[in-house]
LUMRO-995251 format. One line per field, with one value per residue: residue number from 1; residue in one letter; y, x, z of N, C-alpha, C, O in turn. Coordinates in nm, 4 decimals. Layout:
<recs>
seq = [NUM, ...]
type = [a, ...]
n_c2 = [Y, ...]
n_c1 = [X, ...]
n_c3 = [Z, ...]
ca_c2 = [Y, ...]
ca_c1 = [X, ...]
ca_c3 = [Z, ...]
c_c2 = [Y, ...]
c_c1 = [X, ...]
c_c3 = [Z, ...]
o_c2 = [Y, ...]
o_c1 = [X, ...]
o_c3 = [Z, ...]
</recs>
This chain:
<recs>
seq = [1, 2, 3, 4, 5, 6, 7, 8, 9, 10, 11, 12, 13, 14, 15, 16, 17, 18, 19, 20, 21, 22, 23, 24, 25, 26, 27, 28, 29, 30, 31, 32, 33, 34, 35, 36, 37, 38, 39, 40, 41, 42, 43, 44, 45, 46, 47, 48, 49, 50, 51, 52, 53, 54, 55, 56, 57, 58, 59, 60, 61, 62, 63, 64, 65, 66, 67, 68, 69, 70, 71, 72, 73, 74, 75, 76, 77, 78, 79, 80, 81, 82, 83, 84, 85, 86, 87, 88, 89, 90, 91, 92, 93, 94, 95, 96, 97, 98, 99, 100, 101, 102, 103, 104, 105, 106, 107, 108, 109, 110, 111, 112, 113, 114, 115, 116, 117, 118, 119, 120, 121, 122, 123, 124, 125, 126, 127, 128, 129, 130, 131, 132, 133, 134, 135, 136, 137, 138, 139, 140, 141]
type = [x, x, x, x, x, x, x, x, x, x, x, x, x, x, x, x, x, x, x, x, x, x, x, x, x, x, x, x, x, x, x, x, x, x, x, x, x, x, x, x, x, x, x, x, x, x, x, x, x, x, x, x, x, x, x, x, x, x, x, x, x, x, x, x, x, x, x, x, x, x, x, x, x, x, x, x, x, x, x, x, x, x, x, x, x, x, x, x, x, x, x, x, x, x, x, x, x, x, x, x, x, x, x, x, x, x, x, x, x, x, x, x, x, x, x, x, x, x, x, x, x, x, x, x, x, x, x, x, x, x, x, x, x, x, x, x, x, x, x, x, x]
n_c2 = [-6.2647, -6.2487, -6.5040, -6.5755, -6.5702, -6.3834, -6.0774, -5.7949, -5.7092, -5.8512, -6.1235, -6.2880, -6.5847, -6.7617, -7.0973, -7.2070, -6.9764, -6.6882, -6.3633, -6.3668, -6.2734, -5.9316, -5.7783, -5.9933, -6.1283, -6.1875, -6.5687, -6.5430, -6.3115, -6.3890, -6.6088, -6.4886, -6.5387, -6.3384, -6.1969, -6.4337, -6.4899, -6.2746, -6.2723, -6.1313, -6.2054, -6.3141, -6.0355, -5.9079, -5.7201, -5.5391, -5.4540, -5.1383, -5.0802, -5.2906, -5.6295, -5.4758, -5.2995, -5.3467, -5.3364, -5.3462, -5.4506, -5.4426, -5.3987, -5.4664, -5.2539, -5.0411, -4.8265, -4.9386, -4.8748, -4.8882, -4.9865, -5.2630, -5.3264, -5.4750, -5.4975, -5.4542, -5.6204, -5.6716, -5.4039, -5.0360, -5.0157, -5.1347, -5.0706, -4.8025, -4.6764, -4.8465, -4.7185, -4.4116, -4.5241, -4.5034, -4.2529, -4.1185, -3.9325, -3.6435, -3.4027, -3.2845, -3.5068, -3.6546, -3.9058, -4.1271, -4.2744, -4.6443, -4.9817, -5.2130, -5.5285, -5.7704, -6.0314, -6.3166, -6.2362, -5.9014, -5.6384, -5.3540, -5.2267, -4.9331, -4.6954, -4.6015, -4.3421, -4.1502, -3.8959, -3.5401, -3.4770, -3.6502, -3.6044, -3.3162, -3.2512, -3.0651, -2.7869, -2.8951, -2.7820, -2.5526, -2.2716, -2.2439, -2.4709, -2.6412, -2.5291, -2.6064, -2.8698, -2.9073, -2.7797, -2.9685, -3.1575, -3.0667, -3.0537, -3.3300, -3.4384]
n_c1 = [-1.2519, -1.0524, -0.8738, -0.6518, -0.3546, -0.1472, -0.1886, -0.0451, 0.2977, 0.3117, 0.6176, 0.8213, 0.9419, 1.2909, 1.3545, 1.4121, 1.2700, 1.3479, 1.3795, 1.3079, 1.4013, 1.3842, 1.2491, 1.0764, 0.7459, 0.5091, 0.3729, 0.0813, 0.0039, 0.0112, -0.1315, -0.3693, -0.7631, -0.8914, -0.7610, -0.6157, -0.8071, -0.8929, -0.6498, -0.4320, -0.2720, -0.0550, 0.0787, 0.1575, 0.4370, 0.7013, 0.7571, 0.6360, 0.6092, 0.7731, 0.6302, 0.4005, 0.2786, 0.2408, 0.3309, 0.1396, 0.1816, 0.0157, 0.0896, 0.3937, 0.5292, 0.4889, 0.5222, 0.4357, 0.0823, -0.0778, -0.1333, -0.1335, -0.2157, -0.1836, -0.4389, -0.4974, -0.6730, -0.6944, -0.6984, -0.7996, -0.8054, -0.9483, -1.2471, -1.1747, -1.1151, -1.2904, -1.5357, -1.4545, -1.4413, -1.6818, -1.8035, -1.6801, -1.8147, -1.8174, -1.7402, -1.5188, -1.3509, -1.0662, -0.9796, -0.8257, -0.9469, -1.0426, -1.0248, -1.1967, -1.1245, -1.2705, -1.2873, -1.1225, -0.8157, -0.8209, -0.8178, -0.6618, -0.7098, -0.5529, -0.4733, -0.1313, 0.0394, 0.3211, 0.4264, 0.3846, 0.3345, 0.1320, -0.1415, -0.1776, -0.1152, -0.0998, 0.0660, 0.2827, 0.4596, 0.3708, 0.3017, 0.0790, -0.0526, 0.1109, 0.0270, -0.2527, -0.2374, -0.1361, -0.3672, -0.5622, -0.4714, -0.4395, -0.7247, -0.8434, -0.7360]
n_c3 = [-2.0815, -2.2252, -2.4433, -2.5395, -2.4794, -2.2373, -2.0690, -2.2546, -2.2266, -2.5001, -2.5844, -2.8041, -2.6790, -2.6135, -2.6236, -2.3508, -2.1529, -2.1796, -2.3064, -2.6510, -2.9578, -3.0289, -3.2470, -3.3776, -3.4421, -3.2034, -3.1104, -3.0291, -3.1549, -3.4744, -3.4604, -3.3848, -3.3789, -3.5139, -3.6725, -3.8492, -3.9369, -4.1548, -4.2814, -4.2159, -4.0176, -4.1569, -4.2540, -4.0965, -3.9589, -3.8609, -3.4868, -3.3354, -3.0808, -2.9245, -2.8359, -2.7792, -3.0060, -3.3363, -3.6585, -3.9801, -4.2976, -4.5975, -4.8596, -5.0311, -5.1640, -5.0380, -4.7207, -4.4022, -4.3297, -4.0843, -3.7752, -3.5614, -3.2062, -2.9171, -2.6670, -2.3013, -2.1101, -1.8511, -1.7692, -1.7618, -2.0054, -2.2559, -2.2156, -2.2028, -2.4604, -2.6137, -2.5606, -2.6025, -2.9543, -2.9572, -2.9212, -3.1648, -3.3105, -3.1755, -3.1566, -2.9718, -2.8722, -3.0054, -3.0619, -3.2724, -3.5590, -3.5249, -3.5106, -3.3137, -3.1998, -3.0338, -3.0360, -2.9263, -2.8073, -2.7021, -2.9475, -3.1085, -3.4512, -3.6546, -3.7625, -3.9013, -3.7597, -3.8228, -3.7780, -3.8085, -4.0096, -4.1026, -4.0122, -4.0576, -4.3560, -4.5066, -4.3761, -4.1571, -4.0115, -3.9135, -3.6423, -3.5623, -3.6325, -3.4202, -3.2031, -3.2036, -3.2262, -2.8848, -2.7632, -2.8326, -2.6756, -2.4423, -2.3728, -2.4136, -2.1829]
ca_c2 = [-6.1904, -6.2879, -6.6616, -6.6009, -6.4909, -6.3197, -5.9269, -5.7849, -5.7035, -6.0166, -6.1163, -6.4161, -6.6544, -6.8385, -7.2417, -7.1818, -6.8873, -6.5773, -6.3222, -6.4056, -6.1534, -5.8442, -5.8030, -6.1058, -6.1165, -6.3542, -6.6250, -6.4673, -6.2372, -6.4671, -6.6953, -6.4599, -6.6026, -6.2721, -6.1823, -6.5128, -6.5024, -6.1376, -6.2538, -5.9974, -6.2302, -6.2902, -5.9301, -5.8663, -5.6775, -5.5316, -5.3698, -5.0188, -5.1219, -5.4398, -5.6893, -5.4491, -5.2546, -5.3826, -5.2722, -5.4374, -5.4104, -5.4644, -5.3483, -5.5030, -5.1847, -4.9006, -4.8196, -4.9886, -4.7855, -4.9374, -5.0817, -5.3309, -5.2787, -5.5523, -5.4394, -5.5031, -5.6492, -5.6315, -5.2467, -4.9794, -4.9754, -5.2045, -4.9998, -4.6652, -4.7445, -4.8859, -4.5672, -4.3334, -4.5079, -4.5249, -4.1229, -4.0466, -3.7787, -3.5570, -3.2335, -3.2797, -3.6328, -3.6521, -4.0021, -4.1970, -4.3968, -4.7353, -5.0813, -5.2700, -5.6531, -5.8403, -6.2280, -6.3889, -6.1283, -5.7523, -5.5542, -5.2451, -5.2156, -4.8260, -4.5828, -4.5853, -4.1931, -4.1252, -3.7403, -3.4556, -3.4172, -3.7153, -3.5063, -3.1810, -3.2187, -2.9156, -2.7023, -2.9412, -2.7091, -2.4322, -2.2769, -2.2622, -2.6446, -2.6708, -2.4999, -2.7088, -3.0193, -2.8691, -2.7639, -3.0787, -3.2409, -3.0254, -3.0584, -3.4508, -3.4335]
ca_c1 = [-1.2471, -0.9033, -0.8490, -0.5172, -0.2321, -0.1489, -0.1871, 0.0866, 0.3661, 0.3797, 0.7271, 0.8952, 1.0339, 1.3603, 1.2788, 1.4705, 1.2080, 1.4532, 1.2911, 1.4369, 1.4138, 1.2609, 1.1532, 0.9922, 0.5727, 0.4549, 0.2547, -0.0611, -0.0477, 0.0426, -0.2344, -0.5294, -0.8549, -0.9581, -0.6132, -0.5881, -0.9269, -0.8744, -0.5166, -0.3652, -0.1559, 0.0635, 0.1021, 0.2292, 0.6030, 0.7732, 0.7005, 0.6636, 0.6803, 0.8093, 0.5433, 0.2308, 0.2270, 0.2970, 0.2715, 0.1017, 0.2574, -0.0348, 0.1267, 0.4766, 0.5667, 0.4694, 0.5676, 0.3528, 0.0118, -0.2027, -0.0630, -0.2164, -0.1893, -0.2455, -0.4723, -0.4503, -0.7831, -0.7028, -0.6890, -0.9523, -0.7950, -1.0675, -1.3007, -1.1777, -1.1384, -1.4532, -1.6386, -1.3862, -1.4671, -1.8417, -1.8554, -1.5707, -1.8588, -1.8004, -1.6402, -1.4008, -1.3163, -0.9796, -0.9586, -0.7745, -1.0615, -0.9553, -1.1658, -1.1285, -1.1383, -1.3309, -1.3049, -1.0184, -0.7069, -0.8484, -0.6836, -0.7116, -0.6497, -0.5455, -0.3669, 0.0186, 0.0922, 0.4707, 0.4994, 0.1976, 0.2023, 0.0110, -0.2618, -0.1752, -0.0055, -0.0475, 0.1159, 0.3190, 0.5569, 0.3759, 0.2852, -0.0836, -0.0810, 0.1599, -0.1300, -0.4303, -0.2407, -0.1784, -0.5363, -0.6562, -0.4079, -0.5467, -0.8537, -0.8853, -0.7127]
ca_c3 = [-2.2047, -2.3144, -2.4505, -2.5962, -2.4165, -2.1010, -2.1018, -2.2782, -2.3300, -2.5532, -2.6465, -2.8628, -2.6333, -2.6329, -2.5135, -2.1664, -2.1001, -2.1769, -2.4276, -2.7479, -3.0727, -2.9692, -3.3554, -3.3826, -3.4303, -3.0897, -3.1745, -3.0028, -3.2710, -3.5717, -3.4481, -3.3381, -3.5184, -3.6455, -3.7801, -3.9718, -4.0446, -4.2173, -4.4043, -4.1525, -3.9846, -4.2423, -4.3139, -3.9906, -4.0281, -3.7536, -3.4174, -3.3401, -2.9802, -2.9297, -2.7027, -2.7749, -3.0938, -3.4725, -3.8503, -4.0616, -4.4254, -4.6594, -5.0144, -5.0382, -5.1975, -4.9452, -4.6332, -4.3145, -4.2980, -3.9976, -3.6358, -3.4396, -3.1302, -2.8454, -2.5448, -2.2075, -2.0452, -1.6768, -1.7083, -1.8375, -2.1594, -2.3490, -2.1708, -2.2601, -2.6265, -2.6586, -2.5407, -2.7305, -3.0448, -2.9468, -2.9567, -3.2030, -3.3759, -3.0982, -3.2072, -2.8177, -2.9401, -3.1285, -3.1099, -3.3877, -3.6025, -3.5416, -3.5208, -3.1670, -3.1904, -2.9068, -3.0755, -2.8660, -2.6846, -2.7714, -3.0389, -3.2075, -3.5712, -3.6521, -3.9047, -3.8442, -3.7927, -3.7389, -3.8014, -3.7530, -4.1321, -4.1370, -3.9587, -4.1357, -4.4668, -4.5699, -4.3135, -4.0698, -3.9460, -3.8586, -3.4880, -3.5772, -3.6085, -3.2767, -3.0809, -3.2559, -3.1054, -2.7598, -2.7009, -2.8049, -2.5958, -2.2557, -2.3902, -2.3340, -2.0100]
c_c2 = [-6.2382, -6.4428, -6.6638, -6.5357, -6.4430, -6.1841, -5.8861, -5.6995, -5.8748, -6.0454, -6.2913, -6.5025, -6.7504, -6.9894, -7.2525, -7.0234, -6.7453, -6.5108, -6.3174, -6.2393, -6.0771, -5.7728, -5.9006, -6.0830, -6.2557, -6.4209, -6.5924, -6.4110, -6.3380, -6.5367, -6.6558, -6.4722, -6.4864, -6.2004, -6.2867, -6.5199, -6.4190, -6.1551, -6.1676, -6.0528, -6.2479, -6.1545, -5.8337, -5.8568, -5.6538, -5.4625, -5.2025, -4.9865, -5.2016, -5.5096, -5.6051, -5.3695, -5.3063, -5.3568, -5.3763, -5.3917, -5.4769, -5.4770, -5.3983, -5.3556, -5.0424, -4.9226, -4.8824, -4.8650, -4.8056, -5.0097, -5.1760, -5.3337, -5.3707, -5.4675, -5.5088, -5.5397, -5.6583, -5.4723, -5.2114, -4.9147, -5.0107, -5.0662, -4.8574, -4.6639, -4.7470, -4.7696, -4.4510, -4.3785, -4.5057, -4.3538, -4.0654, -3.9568, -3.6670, -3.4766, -3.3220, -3.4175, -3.6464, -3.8163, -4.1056, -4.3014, -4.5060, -4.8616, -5.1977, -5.4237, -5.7066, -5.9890, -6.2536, -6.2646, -6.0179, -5.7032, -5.4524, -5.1875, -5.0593, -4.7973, -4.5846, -4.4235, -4.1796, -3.9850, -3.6697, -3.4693, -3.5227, -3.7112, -3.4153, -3.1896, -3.0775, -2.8126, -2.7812, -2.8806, -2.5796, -2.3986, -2.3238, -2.4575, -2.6947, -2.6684, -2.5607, -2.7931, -3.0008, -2.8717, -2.8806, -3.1968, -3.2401, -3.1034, -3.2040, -3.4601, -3.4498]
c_c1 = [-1.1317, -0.8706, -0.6910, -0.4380, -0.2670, -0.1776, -0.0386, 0.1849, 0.3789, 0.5383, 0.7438, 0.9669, 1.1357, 1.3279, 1.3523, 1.4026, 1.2595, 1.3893, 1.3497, 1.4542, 1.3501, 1.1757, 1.0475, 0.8153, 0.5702, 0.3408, 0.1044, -0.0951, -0.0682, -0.1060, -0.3639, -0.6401, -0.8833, -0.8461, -0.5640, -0.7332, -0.9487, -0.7610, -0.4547, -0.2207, -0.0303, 0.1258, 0.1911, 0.4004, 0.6479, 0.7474, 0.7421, 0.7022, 0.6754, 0.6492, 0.4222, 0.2326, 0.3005, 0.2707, 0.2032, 0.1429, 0.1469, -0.0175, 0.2432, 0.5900, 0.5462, 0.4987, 0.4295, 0.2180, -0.1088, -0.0879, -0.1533, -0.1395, -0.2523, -0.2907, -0.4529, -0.5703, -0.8000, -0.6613, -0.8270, -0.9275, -0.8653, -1.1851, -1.2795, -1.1770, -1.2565, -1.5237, -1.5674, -1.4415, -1.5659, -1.8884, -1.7562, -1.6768, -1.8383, -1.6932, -1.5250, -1.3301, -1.2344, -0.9380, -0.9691, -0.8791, -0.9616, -1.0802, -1.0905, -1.2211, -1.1872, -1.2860, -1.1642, -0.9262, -0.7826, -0.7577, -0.7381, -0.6345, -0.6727, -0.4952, -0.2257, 0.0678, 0.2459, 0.4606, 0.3299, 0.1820, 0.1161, -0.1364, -0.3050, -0.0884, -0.0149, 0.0464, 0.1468, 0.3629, 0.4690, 0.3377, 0.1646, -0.1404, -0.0125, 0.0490, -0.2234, -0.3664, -0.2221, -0.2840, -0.5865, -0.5951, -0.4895, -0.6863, -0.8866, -0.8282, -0.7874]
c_c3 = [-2.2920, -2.3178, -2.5145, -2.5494, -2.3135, -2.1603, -2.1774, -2.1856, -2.3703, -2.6232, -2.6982, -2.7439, -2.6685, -2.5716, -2.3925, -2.1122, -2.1253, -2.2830, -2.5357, -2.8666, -3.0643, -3.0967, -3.3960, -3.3889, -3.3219, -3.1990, -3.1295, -3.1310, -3.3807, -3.5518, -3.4088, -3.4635, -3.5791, -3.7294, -3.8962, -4.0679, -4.1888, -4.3100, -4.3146, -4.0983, -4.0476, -4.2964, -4.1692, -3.9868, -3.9238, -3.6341, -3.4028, -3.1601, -2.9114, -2.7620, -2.7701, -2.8952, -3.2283, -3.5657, -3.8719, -4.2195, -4.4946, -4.8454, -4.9540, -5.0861, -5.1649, -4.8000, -4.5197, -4.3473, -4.1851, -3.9099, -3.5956, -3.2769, -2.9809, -2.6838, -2.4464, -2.1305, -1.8739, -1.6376, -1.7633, -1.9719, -2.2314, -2.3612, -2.2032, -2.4416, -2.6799, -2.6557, -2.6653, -2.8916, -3.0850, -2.9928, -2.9953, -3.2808, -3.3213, -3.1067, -3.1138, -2.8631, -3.0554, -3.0821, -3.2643, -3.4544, -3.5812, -3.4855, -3.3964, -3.1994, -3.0679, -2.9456, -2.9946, -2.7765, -2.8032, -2.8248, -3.0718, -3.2829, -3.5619, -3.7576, -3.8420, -3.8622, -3.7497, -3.7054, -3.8013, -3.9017, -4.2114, -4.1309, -4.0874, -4.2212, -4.4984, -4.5189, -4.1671, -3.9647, -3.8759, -3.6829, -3.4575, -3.5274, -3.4675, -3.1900, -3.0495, -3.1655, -2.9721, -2.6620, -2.6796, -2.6954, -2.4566, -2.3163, -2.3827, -2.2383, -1.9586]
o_c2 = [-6.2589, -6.5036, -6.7701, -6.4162, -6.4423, -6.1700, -5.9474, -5.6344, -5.9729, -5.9766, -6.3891, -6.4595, -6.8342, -6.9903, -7.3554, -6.9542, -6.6672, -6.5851, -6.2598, -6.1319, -6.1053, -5.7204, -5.8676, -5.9948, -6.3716, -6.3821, -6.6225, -6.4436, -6.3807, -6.5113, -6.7339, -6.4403, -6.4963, -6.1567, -6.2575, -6.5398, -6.4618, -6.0808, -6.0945, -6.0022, -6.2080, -6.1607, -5.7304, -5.9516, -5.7544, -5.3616, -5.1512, -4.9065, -5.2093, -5.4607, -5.6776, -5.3563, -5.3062, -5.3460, -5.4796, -5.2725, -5.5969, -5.5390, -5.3946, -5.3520, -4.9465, -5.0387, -4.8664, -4.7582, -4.7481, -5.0690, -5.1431, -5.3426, -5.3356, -5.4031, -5.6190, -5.4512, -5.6518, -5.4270, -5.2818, -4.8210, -4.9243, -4.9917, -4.7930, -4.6432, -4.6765, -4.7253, -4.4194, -4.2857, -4.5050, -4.3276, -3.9760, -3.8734, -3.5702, -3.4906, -3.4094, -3.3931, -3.6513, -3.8206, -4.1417, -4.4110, -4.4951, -4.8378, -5.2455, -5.4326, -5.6699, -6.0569, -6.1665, -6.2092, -6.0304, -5.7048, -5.4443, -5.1218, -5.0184, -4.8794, -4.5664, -4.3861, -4.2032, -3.9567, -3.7177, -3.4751, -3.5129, -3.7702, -3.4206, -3.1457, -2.9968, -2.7474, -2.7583, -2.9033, -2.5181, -2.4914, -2.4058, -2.5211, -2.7811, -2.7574, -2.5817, -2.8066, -3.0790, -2.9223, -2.9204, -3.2936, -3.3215, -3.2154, -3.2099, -3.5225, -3.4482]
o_c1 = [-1.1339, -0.8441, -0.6304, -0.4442, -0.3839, -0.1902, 0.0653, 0.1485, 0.4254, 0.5667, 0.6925, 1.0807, 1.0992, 1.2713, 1.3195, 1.4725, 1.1819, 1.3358, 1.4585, 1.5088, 1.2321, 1.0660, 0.9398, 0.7759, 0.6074, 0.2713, 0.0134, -0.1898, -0.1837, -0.1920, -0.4580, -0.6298, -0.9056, -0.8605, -0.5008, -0.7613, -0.9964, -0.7521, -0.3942, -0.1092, 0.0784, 0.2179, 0.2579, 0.4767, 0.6477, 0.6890, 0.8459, 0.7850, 0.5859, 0.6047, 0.3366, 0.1103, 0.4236, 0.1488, 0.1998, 0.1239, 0.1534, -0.0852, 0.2407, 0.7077, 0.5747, 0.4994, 0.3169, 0.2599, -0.2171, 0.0122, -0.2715, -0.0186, -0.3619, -0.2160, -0.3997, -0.5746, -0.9000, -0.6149, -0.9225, -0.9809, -0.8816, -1.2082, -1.3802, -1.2746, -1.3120, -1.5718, -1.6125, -1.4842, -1.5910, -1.9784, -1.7069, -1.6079, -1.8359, -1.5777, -1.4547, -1.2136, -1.2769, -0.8155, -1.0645, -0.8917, -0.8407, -1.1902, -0.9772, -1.3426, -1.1142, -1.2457, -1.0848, -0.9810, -0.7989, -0.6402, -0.8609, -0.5345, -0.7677, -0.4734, -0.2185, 0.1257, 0.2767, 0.4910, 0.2166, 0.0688, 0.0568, -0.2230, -0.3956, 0.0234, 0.0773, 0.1093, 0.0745, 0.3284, 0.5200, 0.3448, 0.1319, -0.2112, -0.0716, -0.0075, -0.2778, -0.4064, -0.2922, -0.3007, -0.6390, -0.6548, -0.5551, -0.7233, -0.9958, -0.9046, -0.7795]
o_c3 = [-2.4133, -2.2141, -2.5281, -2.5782, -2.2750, -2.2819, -2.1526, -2.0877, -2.3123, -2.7213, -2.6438, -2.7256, -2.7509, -2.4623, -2.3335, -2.0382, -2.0701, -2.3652, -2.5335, -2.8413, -3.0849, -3.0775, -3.4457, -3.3127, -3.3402, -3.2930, -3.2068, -3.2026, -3.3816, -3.6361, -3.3946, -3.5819, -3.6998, -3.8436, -3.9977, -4.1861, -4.2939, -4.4078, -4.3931, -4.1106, -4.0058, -4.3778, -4.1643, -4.0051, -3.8529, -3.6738, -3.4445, -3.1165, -2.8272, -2.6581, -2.8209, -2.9011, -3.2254, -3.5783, -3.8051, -4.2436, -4.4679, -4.9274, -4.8310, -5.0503, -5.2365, -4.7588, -4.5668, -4.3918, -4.1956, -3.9502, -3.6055, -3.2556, -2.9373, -2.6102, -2.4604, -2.0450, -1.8025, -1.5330, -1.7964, -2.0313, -2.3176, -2.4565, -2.2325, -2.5137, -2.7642, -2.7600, -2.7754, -2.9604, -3.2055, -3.0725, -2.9265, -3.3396, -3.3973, -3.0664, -3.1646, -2.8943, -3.1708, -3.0711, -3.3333, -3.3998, -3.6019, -3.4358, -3.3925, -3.2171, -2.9759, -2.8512, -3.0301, -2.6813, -2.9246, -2.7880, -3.0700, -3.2541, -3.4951, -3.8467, -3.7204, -3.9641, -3.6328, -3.5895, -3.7968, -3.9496, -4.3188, -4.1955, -4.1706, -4.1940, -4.5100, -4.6023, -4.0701, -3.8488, -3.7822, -3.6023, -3.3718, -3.4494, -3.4028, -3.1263, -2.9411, -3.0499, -2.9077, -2.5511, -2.5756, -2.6484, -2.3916, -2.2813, -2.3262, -2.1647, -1.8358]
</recs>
């Protein structure tokens, strides 16, 4: 399944093997065909956590709004993903829309949420909204 790279965590290497800049974009990323194919790779900014997840900065003049996010193909992360985004209509199903790459190392492009009131602007703070995410928390357990 995977022609580019090992599983991650991918990191920058120094040329005596040592991991060099832990900001850095690897060249896996930089170089995956459907990231250059898309213009993406160049848009690639900084990680969110270093080796497997990264912004992508599309507007020069807004803050990141989408991660990529490198998967791991010798687990059942592809595999869970895939299904999750197969039956995201499903009321029980709070998985994040997001579009999972198969062409070369698996990825999946997403929304960059930091804070809930990217969920719930309207009413971040309140308990009501604490609860909602709770439940749904048990509730995929």
């Amino acid at each position: 399944m995977s022609d580019i790279g090992p599983s991650p965590p991918w990191y920058v290497r120094n040329a005596d093997g040592t991991i060099g800049d832990p900001t850095a974009i690897p060249d896996g990323l930089l170089h995956h065909p459907v990231l250059e194919q898309r213009g993406l790779a160049s848009k690639l900014h900084t990680p969110l956590k270093a080796g497997c997840v990264y912004t992508l900065k599309t507007d020069p003049n807004t803050h990141p709004l989408h991660v990529v996010k490198i998967l791991d193909p010798n687990t059942e992360e592809v595999a869970i993903q895939d299904r999750l985004l197969h039956e995201i209509g499903r009321p029980n199903n709070h998985t994040v829309p997001a579009e999972m790459i198969f062409t070369g190392h698996p990825l999946l492009i997403m929304p960059k949420l930091d804070a809930v009131n990217c969920i719930y602007p309207q009413r971040p703070d309140s308990l009501s909204v604490f609860v909602d995410i709770m439940f749904q928390m048990v509730e995929v357990a």
